[in-house]
C-alpha positions as CSV (number, residue, x, y, z in Angstrom):
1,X,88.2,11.7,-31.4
2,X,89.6,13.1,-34.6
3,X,93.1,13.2,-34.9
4,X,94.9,16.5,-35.8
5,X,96.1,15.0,-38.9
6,X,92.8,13.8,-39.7
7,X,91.4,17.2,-39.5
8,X,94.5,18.9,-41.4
9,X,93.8,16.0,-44.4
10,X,89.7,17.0,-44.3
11,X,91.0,20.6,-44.2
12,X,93.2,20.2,-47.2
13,X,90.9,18.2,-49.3
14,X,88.3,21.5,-48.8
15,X,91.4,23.9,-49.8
16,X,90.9,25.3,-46.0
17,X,93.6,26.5,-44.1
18,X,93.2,26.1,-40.4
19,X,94.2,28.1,-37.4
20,X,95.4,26.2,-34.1
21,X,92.5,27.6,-32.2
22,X,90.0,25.9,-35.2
23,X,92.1,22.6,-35.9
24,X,91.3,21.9,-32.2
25,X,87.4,23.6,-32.7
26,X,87.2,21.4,-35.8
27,X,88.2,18.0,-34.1
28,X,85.5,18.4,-31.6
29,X,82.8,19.2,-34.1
30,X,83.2,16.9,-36.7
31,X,84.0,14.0,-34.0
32,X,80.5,14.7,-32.6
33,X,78.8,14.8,-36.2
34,X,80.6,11.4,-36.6
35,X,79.4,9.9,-33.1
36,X,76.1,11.0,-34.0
37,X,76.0,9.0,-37.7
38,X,77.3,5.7,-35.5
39,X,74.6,6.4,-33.3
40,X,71.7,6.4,-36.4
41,X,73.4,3.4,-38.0
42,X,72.9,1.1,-34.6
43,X,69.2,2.3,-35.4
44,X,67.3,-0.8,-36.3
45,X,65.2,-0.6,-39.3
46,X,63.5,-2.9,-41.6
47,X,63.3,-1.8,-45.7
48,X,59.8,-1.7,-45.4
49,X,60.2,1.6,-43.0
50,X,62.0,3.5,-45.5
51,X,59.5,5.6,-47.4
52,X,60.6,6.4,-51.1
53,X,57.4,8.5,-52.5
54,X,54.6,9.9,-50.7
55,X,51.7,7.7,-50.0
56,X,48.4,7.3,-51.4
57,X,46.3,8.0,-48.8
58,X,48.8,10.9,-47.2
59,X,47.1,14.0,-45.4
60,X,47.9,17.3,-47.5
61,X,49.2,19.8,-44.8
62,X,46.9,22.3,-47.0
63,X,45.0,22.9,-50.3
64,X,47.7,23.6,-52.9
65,X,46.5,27.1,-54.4
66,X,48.3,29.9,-56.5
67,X,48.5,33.1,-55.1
68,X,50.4,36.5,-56.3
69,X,53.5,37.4,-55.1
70,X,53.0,40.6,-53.7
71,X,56.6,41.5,-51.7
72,X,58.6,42.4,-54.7
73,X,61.1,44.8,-53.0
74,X,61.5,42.2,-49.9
75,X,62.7,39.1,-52.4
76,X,64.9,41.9,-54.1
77,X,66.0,43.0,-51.2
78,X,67.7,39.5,-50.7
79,X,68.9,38.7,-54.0
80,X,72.5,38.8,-55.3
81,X,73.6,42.4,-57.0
82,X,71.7,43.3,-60.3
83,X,73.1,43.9,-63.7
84,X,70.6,45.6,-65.9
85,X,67.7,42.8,-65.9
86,X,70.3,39.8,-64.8
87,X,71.2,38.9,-61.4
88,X,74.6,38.3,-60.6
89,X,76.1,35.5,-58.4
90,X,79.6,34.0,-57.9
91,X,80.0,31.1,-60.4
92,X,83.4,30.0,-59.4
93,X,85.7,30.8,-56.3
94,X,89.5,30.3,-56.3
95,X,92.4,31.2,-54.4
96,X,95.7,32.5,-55.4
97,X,98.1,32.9,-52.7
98,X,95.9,32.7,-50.1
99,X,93.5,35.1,-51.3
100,X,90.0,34.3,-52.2
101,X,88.5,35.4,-55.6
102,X,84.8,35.4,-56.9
103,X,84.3,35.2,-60.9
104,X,81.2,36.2,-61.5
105,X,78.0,35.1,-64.1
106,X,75.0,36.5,-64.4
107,X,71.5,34.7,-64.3
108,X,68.7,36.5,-66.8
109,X,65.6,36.7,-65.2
110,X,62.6,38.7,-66.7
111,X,61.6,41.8,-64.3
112,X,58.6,44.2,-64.8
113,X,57.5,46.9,-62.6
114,X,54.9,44.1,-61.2
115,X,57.7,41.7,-60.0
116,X,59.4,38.6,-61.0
């Protein structure tokens, strides 16, 4: 298992600050993502089973055809807040004094009354 200083080192290096409660939450989860990489590295493998591109002779899943996008409100619905005809979307976080702080940027994207 993780130690508690291995945890508070991970946690510092991500600019977290941990609770008791989560430094011992934290030392069971990442020990069990790191049992679980030993346990795929004792997986034998040869190079020749480790597939780089797509073959040849692969089966498409489906014929690849274009089709309109038709849920304009739905995908808006989900984006980040609109300026004018530019999204908007946290560029940069930062903390000062243990408070969090978004600076925002905006992305231009071209809207029209028939969607993206």
């Amino acid at each position: 298992m993780l130690s508690r200083e291995e945890v508070l080192k991970i946690a510092k290096l991500a600019r977290l600050t941990l609770t008791e409660d989560e430094i011992g939450f934290y030392q069971k989860q990442l020990t069990r993502v790191l049992d679980h990489i030993q346990d795929l590295n004792q997986v034998l493998t040869n190079k020749e089973a480790f597939v780089q591109h797509v073959p040849v002779d692969a089966e498409p899943f489906r014929e690849d055809v274009a089709v309109p996008f038709t849920n304009h409100d739905g995908l808006m619905k989900n984006a980040p807040p609109l300026r004018t005809i530019a999204f908007c979307y946290p560029l940069l976080w930062s903390r000062t004094n243990g408070i969090w702080y978004a600076q925002y940027s905006t992305i231009a994207f071209r809207i029209s009354e028939e969607g993206l």
